[in-house]
Jmol script that loads the backbone (N, CA, C; Angstrom):
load data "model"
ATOM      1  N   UNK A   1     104.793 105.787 117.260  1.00  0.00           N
ATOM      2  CA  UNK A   1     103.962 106.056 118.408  1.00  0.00           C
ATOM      3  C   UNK A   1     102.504 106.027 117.948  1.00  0.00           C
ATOM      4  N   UNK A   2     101.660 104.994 118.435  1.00  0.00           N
ATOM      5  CA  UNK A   2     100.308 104.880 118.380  1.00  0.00           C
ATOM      6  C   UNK A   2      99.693 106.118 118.495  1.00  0.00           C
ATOM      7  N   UNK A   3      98.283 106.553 117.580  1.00  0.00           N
ATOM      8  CA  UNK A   3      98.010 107.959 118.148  1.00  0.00           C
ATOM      9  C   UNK A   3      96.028 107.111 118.658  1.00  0.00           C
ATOM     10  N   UNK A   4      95.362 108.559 119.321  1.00  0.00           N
ATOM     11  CA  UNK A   4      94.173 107.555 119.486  1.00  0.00           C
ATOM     12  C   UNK A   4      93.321 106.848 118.421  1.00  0.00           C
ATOM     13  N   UNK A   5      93.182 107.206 117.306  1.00  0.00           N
ATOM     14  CA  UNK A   5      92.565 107.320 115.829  1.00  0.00           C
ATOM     15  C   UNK A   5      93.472 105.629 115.795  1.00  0.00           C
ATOM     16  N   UNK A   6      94.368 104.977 116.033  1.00  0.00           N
ATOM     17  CA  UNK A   6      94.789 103.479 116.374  1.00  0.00           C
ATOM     18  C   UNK A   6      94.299 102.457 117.075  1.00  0.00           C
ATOM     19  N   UNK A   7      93.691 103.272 118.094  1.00  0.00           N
ATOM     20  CA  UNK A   7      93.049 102.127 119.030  1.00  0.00           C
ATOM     21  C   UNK A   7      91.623 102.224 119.078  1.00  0.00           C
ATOM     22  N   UNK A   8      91.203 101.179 120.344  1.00  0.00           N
ATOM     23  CA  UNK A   8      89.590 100.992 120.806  1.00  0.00           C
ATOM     24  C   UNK A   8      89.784 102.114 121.582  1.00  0.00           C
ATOM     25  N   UNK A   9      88.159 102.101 122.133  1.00  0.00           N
ATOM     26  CA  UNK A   9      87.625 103.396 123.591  1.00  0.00           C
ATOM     27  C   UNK A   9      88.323 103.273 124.345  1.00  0.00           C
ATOM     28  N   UNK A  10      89.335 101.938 124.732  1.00  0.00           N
ATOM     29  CA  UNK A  10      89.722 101.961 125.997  1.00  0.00           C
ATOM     30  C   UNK A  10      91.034 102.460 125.771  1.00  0.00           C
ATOM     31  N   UNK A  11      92.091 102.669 124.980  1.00  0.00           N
ATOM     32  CA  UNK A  11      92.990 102.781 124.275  1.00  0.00           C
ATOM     33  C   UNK A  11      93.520 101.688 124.009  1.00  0.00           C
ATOM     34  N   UNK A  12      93.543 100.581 123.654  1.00  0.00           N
ATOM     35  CA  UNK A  12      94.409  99.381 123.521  1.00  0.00           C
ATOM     36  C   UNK A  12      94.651  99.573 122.076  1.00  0.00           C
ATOM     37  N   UNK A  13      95.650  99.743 121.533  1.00  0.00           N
ATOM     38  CA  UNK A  13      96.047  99.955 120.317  1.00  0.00           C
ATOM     39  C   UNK A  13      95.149  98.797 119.356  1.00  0.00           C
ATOM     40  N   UNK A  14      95.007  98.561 118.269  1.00  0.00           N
ATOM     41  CA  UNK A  14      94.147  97.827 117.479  1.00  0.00           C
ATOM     42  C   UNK A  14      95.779  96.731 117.300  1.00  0.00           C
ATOM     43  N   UNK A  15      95.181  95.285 116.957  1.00  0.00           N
ATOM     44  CA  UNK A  15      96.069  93.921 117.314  1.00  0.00           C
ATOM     45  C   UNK A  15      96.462  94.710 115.569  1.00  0.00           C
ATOM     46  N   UNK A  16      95.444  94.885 114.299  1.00  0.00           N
ATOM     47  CA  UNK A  16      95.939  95.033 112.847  1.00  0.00           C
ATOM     48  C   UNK A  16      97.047  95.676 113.003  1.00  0.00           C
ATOM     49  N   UNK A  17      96.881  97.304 113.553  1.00  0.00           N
ATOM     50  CA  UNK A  17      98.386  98.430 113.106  1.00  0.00           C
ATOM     51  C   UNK A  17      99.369  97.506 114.235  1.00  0.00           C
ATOM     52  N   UNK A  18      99.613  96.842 114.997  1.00  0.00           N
ATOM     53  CA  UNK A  18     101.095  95.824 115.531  1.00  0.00           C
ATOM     54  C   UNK A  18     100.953  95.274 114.063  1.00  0.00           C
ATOM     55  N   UNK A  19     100.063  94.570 113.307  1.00  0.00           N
ATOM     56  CA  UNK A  19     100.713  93.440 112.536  1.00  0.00           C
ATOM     57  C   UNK A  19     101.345  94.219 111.344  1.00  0.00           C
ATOM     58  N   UNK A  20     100.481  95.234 111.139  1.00  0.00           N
ATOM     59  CA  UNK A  20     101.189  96.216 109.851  1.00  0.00           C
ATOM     60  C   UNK A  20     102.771  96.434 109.707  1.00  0.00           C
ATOM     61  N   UNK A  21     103.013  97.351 111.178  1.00  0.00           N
ATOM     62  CA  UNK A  21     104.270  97.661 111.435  1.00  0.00           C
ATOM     63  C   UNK A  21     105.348  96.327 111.435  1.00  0.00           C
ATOM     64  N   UNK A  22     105.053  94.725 111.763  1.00  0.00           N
ATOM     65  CA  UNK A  22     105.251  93.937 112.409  1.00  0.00           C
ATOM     66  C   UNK A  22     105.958  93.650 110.767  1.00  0.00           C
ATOM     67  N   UNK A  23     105.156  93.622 110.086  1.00  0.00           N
ATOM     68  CA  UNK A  23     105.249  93.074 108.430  1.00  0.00           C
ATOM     69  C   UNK A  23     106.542  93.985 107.734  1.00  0.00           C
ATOM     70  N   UNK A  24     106.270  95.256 108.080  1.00  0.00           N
ATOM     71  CA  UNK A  24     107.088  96.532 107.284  1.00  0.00           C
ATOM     72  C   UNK A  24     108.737  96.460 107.596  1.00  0.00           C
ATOM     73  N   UNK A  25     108.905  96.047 109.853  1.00  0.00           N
ATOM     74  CA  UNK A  25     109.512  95.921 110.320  1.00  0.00           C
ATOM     75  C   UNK A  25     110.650  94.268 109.789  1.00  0.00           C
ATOM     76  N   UNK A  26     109.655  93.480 109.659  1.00  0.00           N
ATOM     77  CA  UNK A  26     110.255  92.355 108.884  1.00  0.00           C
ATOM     78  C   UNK A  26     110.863  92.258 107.606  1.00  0.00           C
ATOM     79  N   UNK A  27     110.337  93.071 107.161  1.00  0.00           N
ATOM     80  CA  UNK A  27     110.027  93.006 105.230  1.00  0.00           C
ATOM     81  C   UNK A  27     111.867  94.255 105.287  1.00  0.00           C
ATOM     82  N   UNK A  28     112.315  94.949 106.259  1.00  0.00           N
ATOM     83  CA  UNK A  28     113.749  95.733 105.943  1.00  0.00           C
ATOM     84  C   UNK A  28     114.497  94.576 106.167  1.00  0.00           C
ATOM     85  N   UNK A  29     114.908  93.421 106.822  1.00  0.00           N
ATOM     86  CA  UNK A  29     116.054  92.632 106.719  1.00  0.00           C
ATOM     87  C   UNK A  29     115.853  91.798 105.516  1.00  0.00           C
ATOM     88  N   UNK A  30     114.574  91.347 105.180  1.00  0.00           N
ATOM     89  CA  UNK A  30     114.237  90.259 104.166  1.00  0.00           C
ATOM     90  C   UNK A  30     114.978  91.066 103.037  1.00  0.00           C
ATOM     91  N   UNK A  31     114.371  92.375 102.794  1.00  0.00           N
ATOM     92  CA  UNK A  31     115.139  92.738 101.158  1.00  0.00           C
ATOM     93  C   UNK A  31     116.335  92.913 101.177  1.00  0.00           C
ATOM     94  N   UNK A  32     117.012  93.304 102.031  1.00  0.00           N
ATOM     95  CA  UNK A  32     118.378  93.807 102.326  1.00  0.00           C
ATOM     96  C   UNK A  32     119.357  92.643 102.554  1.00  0.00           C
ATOM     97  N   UNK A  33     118.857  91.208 102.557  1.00  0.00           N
ATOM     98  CA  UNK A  33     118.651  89.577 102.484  1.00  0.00           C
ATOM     99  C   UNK A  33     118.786  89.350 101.352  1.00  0.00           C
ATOM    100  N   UNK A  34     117.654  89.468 100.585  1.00  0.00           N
ATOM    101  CA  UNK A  34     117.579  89.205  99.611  1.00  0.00           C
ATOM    102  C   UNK A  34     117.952  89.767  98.543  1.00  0.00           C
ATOM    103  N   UNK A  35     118.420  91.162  98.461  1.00  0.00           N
ATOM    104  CA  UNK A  35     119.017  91.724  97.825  1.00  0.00           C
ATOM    105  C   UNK A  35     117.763  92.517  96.454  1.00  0.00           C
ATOM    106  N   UNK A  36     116.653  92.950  96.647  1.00  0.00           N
ATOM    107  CA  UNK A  36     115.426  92.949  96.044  1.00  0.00           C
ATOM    108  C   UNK A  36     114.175  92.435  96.689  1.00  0.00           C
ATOM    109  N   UNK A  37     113.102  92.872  95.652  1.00  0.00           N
ATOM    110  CA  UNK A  37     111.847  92.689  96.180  1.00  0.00           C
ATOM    111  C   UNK A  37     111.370  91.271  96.974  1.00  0.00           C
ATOM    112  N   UNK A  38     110.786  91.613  97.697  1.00  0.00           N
ATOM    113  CA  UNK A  38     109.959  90.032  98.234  1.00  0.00           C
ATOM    114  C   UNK A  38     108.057  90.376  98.703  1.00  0.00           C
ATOM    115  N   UNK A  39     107.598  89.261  99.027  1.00  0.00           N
ATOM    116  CA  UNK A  39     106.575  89.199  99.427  1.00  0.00           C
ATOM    117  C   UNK A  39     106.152  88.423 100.579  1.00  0.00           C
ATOM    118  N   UNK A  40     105.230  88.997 101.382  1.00  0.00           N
ATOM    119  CA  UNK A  40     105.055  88.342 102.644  1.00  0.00           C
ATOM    120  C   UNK A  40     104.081  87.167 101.885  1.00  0.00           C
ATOM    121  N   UNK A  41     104.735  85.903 102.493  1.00  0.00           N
ATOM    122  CA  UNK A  41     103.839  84.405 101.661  1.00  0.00           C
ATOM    123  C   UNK A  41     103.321  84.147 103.294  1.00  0.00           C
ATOM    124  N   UNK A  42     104.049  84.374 104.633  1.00  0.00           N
ATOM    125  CA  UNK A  42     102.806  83.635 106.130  1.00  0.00           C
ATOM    126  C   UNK A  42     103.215  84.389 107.505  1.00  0.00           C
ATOM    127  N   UNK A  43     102.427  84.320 108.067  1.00  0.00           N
ATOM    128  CA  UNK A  43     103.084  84.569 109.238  1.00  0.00           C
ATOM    129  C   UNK A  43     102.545  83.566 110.237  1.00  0.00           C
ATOM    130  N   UNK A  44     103.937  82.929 110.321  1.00  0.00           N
ATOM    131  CA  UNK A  44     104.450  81.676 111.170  1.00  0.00           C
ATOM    132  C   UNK A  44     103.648  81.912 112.491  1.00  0.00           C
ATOM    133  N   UNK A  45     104.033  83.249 113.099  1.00  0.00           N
ATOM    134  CA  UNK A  45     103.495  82.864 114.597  1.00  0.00           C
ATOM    135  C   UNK A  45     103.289  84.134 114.964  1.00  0.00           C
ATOM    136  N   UNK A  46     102.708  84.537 116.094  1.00  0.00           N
ATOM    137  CA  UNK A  46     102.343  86.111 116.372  1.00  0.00           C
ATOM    138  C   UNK A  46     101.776  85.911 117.623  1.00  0.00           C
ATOM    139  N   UNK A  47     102.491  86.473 118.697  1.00  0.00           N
ATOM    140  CA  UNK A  47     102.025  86.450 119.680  1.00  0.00           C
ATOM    141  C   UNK A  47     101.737  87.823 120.489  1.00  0.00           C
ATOM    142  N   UNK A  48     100.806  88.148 120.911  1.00  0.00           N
ATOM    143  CA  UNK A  48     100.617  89.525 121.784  1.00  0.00           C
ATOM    144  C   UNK A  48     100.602  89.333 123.254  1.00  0.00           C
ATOM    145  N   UNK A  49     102.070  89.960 123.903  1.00  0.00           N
ATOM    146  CA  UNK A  49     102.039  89.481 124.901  1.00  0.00           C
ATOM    147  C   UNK A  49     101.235  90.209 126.237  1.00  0.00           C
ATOM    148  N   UNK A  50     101.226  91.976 125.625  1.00  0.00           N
ATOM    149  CA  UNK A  50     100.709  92.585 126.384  1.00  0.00           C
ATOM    150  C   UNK A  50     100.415  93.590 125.590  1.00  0.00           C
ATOM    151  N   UNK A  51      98.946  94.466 125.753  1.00  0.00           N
ATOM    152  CA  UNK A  51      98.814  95.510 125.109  1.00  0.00           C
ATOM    153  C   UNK A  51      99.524  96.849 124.788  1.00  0.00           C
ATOM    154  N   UNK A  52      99.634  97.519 123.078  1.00  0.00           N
ATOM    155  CA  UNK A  52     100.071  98.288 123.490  1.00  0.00           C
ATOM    156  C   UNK A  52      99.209  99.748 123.777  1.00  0.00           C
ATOM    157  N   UNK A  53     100.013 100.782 124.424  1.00  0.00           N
ATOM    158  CA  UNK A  53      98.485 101.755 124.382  1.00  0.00           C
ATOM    159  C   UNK A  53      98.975 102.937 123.869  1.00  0.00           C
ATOM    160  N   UNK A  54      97.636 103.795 123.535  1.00  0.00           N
ATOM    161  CA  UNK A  54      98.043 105.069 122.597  1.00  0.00           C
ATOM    162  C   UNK A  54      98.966 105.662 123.530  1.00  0.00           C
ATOM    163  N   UNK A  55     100.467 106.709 122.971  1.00  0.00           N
ATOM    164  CA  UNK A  55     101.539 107.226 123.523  1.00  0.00           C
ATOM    165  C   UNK A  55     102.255 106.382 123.188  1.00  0.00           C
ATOM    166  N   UNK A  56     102.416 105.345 123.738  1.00  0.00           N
ATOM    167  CA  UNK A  56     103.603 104.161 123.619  1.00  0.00           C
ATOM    168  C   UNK A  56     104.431 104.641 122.676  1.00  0.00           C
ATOM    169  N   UNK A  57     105.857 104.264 123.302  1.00  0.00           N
ATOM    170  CA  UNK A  57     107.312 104.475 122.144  1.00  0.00           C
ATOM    171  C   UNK A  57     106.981 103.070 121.635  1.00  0.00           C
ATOM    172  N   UNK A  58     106.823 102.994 120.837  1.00  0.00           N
ATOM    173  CA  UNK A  58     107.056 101.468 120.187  1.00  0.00           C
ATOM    174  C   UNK A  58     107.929 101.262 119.021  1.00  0.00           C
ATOM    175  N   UNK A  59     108.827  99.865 119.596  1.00  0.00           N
ATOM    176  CA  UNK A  59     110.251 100.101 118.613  1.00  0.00           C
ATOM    177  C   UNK A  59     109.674  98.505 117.861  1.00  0.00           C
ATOM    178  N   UNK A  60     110.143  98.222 116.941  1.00  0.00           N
ATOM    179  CA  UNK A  60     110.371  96.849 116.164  1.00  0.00           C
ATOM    180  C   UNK A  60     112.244  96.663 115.956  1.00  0.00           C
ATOM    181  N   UNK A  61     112.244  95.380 116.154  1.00  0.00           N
ATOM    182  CA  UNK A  61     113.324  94.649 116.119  1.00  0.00           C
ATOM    183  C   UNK A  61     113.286  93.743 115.156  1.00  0.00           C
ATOM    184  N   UNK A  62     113.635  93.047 113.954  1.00  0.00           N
ATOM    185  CA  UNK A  62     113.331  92.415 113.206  1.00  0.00           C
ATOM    186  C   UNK A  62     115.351  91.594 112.734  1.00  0.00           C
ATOM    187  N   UNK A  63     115.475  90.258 112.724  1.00  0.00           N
ATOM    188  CA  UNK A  63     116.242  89.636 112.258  1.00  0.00           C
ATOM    189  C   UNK A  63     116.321  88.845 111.002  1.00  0.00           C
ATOM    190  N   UNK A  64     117.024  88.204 110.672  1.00  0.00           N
ATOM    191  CA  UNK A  64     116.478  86.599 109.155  1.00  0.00           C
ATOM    192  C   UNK A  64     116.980  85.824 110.442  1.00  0.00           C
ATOM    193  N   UNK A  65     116.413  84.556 110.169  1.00  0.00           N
ATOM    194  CA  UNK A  65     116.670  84.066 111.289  1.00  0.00           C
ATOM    195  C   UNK A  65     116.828  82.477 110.223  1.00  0.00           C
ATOM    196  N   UNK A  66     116.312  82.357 109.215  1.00  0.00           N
ATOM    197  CA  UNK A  66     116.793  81.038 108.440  1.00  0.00           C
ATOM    198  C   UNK A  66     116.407  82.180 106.861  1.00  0.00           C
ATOM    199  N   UNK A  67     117.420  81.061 105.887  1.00  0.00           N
ATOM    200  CA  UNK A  67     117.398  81.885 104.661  1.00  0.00           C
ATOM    201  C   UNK A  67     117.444  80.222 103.520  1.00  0.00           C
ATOM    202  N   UNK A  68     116.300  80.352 102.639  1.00  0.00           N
ATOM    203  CA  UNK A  68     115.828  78.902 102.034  1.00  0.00           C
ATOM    204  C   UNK A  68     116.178  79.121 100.880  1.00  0.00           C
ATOM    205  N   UNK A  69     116.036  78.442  99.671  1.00  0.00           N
ATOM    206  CA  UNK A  69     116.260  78.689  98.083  1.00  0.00           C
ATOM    207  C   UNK A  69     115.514  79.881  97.905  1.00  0.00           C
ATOM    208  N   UNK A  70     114.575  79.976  98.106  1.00  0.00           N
ATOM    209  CA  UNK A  70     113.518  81.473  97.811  1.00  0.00           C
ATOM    210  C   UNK A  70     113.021  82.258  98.852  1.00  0.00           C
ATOM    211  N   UNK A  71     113.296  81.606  99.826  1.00  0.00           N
ATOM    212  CA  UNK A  71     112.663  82.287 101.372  1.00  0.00           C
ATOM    213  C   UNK A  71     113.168  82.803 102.206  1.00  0.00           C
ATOM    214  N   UNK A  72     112.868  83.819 102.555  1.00  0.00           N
ATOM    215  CA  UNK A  72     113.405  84.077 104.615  1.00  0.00           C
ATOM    216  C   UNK A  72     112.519  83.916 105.536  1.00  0.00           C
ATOM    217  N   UNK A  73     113.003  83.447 106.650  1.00  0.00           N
ATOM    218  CA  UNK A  73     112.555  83.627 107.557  1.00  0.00           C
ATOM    219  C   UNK A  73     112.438  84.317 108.687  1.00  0.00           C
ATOM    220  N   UNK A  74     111.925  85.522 108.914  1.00  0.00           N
ATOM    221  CA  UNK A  74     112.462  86.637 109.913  1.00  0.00           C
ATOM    222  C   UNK A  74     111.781  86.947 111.614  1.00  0.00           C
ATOM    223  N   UNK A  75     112.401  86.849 112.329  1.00  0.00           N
ATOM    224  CA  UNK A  75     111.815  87.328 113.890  1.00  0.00           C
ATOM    225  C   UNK A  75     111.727  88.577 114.065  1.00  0.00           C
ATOM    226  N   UNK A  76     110.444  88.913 114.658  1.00  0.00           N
ATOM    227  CA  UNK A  76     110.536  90.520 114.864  1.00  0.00           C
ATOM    228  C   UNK A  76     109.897  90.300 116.264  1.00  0.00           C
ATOM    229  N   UNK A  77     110.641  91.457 117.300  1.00  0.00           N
ATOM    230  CA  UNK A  77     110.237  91.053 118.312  1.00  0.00           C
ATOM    231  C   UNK A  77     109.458  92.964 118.693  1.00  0.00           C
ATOM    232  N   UNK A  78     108.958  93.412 119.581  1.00  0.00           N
ATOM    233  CA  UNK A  78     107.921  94.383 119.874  1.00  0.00           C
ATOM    234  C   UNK A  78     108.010  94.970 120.865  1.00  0.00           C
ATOM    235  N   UNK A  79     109.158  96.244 121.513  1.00  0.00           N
ATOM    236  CA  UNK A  79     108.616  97.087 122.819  1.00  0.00           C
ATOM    237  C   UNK A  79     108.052  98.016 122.650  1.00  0.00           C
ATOM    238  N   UNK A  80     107.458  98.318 123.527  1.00  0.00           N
ATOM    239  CA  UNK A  80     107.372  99.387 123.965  1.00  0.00           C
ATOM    240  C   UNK A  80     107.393 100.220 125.585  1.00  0.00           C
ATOM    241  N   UNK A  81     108.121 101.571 125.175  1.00  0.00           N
ATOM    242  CA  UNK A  81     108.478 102.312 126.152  1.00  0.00           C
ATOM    243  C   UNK A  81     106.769 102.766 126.452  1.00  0.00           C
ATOM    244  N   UNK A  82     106.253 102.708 128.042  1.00  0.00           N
ATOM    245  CA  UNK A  82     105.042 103.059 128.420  1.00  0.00           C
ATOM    246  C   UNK A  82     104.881 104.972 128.486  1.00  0.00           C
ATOM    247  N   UNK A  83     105.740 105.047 128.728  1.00  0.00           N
ATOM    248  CA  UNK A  83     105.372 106.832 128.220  1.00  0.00           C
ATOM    249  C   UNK A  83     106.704 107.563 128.194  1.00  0.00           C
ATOM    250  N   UNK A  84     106.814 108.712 127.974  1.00  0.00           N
ATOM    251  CA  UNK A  84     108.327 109.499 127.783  1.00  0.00           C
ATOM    252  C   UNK A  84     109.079 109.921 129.286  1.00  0.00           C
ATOM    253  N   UNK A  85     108.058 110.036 130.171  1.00  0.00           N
ATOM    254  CA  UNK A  85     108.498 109.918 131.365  1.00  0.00           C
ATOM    255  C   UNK A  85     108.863 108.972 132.497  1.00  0.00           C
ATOM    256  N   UNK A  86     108.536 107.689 131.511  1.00  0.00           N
ATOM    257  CA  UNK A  86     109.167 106.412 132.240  1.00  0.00           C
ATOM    258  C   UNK A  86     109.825 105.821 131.213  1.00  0.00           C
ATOM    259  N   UNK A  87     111.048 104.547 132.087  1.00  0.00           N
ATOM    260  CA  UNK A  87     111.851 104.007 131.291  1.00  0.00           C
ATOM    261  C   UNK A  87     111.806 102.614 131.256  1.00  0.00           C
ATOM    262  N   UNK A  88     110.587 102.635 131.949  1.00  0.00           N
ATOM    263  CA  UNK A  88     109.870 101.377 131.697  1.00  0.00           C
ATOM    264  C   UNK A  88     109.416 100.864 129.856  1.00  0.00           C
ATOM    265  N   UNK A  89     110.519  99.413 129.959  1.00  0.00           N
ATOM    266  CA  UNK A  89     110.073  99.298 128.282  1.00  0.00           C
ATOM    267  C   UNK A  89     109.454  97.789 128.700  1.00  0.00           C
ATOM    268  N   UNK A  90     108.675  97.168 127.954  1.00  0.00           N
ATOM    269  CA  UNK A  90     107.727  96.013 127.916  1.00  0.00           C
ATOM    270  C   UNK A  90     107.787  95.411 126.655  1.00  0.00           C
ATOM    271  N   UNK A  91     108.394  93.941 126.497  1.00  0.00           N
ATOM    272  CA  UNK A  91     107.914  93.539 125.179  1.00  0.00           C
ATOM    273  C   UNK A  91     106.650  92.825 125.386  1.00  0.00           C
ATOM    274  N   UNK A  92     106.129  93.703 124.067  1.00  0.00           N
ATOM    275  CA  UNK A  92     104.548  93.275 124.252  1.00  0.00           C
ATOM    276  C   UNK A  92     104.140  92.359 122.974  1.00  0.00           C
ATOM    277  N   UNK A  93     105.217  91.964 122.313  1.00  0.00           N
ATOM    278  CA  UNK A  93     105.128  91.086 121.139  1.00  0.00           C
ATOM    279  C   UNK A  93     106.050  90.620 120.402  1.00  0.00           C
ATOM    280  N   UNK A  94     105.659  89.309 119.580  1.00  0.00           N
ATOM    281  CA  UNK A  94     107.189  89.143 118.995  1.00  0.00           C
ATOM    282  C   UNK A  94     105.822  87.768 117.966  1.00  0.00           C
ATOM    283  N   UNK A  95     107.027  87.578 116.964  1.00  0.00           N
ATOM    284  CA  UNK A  95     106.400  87.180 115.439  1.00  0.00           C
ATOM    285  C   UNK A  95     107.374  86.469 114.688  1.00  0.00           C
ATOM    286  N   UNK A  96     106.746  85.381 113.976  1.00  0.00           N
ATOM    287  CA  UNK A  96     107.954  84.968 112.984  1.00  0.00           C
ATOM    288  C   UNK A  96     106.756  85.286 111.392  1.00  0.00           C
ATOM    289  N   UNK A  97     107.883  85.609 110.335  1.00  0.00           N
ATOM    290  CA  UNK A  97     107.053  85.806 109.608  1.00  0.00           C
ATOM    291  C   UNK A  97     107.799  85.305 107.970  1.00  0.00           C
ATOM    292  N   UNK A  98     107.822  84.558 107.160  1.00  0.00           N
ATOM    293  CA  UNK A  98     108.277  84.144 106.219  1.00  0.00           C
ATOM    294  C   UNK A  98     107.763  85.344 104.846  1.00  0.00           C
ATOM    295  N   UNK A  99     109.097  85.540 103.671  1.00  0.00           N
ATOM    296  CA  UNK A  99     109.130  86.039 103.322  1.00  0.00           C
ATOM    297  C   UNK A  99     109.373  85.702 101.402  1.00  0.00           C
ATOM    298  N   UNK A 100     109.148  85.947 100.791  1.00  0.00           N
ATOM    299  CA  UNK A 100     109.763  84.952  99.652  1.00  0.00           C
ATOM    300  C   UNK A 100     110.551  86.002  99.071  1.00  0.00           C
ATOM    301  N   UNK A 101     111.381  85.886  97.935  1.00  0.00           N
ATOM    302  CA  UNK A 101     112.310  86.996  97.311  1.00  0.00           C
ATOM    303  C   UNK A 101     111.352  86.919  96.046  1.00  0.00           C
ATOM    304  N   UNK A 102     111.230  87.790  95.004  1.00  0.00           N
ATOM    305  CA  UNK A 102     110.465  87.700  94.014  1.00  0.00           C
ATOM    306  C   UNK A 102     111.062  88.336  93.102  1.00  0.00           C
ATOM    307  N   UNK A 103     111.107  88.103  91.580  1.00  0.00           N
ATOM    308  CA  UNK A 103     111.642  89.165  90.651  1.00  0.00           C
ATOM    309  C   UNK A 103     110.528  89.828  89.954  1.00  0.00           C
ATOM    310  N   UNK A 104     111.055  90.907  88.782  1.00  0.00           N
ATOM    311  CA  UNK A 104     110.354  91.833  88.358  1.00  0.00           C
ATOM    312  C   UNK A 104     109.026  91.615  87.944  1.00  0.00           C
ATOM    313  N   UNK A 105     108.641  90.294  87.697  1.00  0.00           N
ATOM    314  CA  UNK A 105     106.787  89.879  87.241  1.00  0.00           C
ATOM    315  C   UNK A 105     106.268  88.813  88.310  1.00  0.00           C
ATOM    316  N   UNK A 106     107.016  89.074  89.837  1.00  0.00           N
ATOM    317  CA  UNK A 106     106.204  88.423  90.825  1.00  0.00           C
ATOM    318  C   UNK A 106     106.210  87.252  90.937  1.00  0.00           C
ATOM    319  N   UNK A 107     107.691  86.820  90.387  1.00  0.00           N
ATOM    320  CA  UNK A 107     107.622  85.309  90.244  1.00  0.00           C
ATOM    321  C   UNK A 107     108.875  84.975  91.643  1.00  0.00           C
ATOM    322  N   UNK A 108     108.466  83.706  92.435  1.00  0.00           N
ATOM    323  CA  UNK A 108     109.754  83.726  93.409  1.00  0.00           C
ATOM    324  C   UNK A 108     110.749  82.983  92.237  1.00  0.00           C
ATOM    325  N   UNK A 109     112.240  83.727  92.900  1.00  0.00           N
ATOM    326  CA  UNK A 109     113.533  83.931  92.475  1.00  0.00           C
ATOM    327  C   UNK A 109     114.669  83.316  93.907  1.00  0.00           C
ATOM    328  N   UNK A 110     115.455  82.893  93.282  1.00  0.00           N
ATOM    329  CA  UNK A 110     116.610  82.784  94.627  1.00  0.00           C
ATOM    330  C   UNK A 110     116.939  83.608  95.067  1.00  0.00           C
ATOM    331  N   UNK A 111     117.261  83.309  96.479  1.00  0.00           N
ATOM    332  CA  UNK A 111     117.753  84.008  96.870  1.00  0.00           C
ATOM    333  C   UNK A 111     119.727  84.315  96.688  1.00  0.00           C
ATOM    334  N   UNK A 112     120.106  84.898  96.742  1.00  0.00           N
ATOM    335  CA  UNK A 112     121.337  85.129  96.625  1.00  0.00           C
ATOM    336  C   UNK A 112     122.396  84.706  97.822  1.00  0.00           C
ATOM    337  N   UNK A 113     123.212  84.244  97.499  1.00  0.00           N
ATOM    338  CA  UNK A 113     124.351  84.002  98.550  1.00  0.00           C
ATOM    339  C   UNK A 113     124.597  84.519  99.267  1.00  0.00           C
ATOM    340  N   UNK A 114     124.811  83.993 100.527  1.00  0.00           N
ATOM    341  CA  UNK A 114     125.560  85.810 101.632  1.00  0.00           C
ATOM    342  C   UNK A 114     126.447  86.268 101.293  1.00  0.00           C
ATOM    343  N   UNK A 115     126.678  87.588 101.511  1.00  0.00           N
ATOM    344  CA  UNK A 115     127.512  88.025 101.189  1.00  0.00           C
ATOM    345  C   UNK A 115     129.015  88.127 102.298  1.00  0.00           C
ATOM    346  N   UNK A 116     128.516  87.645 103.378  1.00  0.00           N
ATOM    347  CA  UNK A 116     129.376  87.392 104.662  1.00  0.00           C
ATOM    348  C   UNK A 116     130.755  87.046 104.443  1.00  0.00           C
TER     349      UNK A 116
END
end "model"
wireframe off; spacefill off
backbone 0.3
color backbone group
């Protein structure tokens, strides 16, 4: 939940803390993917569809959505609930964001087989 110390005067949450969370939110399927560390190498796409504002429940959704010799690729998509007394939820964003797997001196590493 955004607090005001997040946003502008008007409250519109700042576009950075979405991308922060957006990254953190991505970065739990990538390792759990990859089985170890990774690093954010781009972010593919980022769209803000609607503001969010201080209060907001805001949830992240994050998938792998392609998995490369060293890379993931993950979707994270963005609601938020407009206050605790409504059940009004809004996605107000969604992101693709590539990920690399890396080993212990920061070098990219394969990724590992599914385990599926």
């Amino acid at each position: 939940m955004p607090m005001p110390a997040d946003a502008n005067i008007h409250g519109d949450v700042f576009g950075g803390w979405i991308m922060s969370h957006v990254d953190i939110a991505g970065s739990v399927p990538a390792v759990r993917r990859a089985n170890g560390r990774i690093a954010t190498v781009a972010v593919n796409s980022f769209l803000f569809k609607h503001p969010v504002l201080v209060g907001d429940l805001v949830s992240f959704y994050a998938e792998v959505v392609r998995v490369g010799t060293t890379s993931l690729t993950v979707r994270v998509e963005v609601y938020a609930q407009r206050s605790r007394a409504d059940d009004r939820v809004v996605k107000v964003t969604e992101a693709t964001l590539t990920y690399v797997a890396t080993d212990e001196q920061r070098k990219p590493r394969a990724v590992p087989p599914s385990r599926d």
